[in-house]
N, C-alpha and C positions, 0 to 999 in steps of 0.2 A: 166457671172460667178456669181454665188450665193452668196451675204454673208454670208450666216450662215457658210458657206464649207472655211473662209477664213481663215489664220492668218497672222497680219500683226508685224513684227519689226523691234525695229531701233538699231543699233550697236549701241554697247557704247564705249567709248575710249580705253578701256584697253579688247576689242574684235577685234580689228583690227589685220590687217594682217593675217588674216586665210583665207583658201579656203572655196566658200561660201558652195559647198557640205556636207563639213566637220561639219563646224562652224555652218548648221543646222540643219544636225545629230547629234548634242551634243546639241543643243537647244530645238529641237522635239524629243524627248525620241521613241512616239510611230512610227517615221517611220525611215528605213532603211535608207543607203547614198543612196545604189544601188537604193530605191524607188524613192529620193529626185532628185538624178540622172536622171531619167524618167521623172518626173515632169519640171524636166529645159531644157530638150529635147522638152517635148512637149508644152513650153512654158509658164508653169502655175504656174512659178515662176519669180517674176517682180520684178528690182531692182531699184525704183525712175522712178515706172509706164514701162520701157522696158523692153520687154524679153531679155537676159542673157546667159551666158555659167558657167558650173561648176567651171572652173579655176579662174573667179574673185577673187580675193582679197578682204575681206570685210577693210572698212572704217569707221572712227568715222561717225554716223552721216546717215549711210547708209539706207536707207528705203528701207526694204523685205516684198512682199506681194506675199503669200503663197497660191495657189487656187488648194484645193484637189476636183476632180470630184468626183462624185458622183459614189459607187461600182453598176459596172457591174451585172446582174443579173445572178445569179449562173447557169452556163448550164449544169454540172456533176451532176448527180440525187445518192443517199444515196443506197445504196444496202445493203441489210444485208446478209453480209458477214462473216463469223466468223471469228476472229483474235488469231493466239497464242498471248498473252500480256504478257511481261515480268514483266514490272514494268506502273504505270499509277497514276499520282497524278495530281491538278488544274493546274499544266505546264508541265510537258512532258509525255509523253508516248513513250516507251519502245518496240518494234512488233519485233517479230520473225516470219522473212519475209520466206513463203513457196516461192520452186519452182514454174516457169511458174507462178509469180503473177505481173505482171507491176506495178512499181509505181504510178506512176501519166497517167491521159486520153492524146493520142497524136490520130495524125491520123490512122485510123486503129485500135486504141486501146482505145474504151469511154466508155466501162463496163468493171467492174469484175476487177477494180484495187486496189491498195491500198488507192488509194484518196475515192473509190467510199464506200469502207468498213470504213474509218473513217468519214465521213459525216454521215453516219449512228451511228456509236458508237458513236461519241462527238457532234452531232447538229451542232450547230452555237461554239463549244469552241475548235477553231484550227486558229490561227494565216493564218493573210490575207493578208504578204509581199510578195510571190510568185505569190499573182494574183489566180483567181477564178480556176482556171485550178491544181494548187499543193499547196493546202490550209494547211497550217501544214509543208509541205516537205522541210525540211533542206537539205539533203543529200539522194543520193537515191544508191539502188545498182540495179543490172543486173534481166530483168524477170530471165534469169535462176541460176542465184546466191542467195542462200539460208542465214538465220542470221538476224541480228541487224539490225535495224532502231531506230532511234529518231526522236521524232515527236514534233513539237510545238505547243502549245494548245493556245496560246495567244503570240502577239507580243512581247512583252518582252521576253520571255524566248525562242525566234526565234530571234532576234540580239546575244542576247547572245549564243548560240549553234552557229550561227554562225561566230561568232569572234574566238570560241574558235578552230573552222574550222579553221578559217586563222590564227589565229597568231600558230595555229598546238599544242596546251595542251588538244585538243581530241586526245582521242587515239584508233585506230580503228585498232582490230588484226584477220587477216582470217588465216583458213585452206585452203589448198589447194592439191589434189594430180595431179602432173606434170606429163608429159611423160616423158619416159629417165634418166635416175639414173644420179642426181646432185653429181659430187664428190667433191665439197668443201662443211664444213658446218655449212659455213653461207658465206652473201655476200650480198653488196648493187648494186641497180640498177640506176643509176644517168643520166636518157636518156630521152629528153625533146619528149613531145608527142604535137601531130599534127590531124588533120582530113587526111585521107588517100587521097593525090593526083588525084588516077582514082577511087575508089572504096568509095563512100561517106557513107557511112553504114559504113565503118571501120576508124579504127585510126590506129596510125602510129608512132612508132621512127621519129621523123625531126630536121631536122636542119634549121634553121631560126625561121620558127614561129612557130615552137611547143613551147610549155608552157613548164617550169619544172615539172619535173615530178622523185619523187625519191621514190626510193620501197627497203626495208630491207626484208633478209629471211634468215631464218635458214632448214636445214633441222630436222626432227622428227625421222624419216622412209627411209630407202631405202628399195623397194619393188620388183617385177619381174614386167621389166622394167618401172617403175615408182618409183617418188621419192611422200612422205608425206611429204609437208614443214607448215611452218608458217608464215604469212607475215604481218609483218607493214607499212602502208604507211604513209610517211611523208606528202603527196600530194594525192590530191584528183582527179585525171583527170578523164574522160571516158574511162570505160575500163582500166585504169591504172594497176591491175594486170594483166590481160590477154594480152595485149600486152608486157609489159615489159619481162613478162615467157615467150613467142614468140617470144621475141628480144633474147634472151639467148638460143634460140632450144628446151627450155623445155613449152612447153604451157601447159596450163592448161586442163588435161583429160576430153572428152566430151567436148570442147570446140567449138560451131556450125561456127564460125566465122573465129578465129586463128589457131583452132585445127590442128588434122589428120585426121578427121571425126571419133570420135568413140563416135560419140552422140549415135549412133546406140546400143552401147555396154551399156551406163549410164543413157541415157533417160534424158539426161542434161551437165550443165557442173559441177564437182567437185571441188567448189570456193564456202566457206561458212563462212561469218562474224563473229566470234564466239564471241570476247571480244570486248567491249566499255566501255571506261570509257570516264568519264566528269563531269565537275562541275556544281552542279547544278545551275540553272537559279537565285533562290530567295536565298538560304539558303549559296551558295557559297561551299556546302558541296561536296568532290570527290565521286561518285560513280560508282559505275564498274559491268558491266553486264554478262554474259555468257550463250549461245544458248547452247544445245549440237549438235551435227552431227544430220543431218538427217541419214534417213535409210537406205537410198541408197549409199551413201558414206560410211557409216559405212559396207555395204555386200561387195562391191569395194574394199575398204581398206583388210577387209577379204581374200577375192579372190586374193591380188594381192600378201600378205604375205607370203617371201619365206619360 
């Protein structure tokens, strides 16, 4: 292990009794719990020379020595890619995500994503806690889900986006048009979600180990036979709107996965990010964004108006 890549400290007395995850995410500013977490998994964090587990309890007197590897060498290549940008300053940027654009490179998908179009717009100034793979990426939405993204251009203003993620004072509000005329209008969805039992590609309503997962909606619109709703989510799961409107009978039109198959009909699904708000990173200042409809929801919406 390199010294230069090291840091070493000693609790002090009135540091004691924290979790040491914790207690060094409040100590190292520039890295994540969830990073620090990975480092004491793989070892490369020692407490009085052994390796360790997160749940310790730090002590007066404690000796932590901190061994950050050395970054990976980037294997996502810069595409120039055009971006709608909504908003863009030295920590976040703002994208209004087209359809059919994948967030981040997985397998089967290492060009023409959004990671690969911000490597090219911002260089090297996109926060590097997700790992070389979704450099920037706080939160992502669906290739065929249209709207909002926040991005982070340096580590700091990537903890903070994401905190505001969990303790939930972001606020993230989509369109959507459903199948099936919703007759109440509004109604929450409070139905813990899961990876799908046989179908691994899909998620799922569960009981046991699904996560919480809670979705608010109002309707807009009632349509021929389709409803125009709005939806906030309190929680952030996979697929979380599209399954919750699935769990209800009403899914999300053109939906390839939960649907009835009418991708056919929309060349997509009609599930579109519109409003984000949050506080900013540095200034602490609220600010609030808005996409308009794409075009294709908007001829949809049209067509489907009784």
């Amino acid at each position: 292990m390199s010294e230069d890549r090291q840091i070493q400290i000693t609790v002090a007395e009135n540091e004691a009794g924290q979790r040491l995850d914790a207690f060094l995410a409040a100590k190292i500013p520039d890295m994540s719990r969830s990073y620090i977490q990975k480092l004491i998994e793989d070892g490369l964090i020692l407490v009085n020379g052994q390796s360790t587990k997160g749940k310790v309890k730090t002590y007066s007197g404690m000796n932590i020595e901190v061994y950050m590897p050395e970054a990976e060498p980037l294997q996502v290549k810069p595409e120039n890619i055009p971006l709608n940008i909504v908003y863009e300053d030295s920590d976040i940027l703002i994208i209004n995500k087209p359809r059919d654009m994948v967030v981040h490179p997985a397998p089967g998908n290492k060009d023409n994503t959004l990671v690969n179009a911000l490597l090219y717009h911002c260089r090297d100034s996109l926060s590097d806690i997700n790992g070389i793979i979704r450099p920037g990426i706080v939160h992502r939405i669906d290739k065929d889900t249209t709207g909002l993204i926040a991005v982070a251009k340096n580590n700091k203003a990537h903890q903070s986006l994401a905190q505001q993620l969990k303790d939930r004072s972001m606020k993230r509000v989509y369109e959507a048009i459903v199948e099936g005329i919703i007759k109440e209008d509004r109604g929450t969805i409070d139905a813990p979600i899961g990876r799908h039992p046989i179908d691994r590609k899909r998620m799922a309503v569960t009981t046991g180990k699904g996560k919480e997962a809670v979705t608010h909606f109002e309707v807009l619109e009632r349509l021929k036979g389709a409803t125009y709703i709005r939806v906030r989510l309190e929680t952030g799961r996979t697929h979380q709107i599209r399954v919750h409107m699935s769990y209800i009978n009403h899914p999300v039109y053109g939906d390839p996965l939960y649907g009835r198959n009418t991708k056919k009909l929309t060349g997509g699904q009609m599930l579109h990010a519109r409003f984000l708000r949050l506080r900013h990173p540095s200034t602490g200042e609220y600010m609030e964004f808005e996409a308009e409809l794409p075009g294709d929801f908007i001829e949809l919406l049209e067509s489907l108006r009784v």
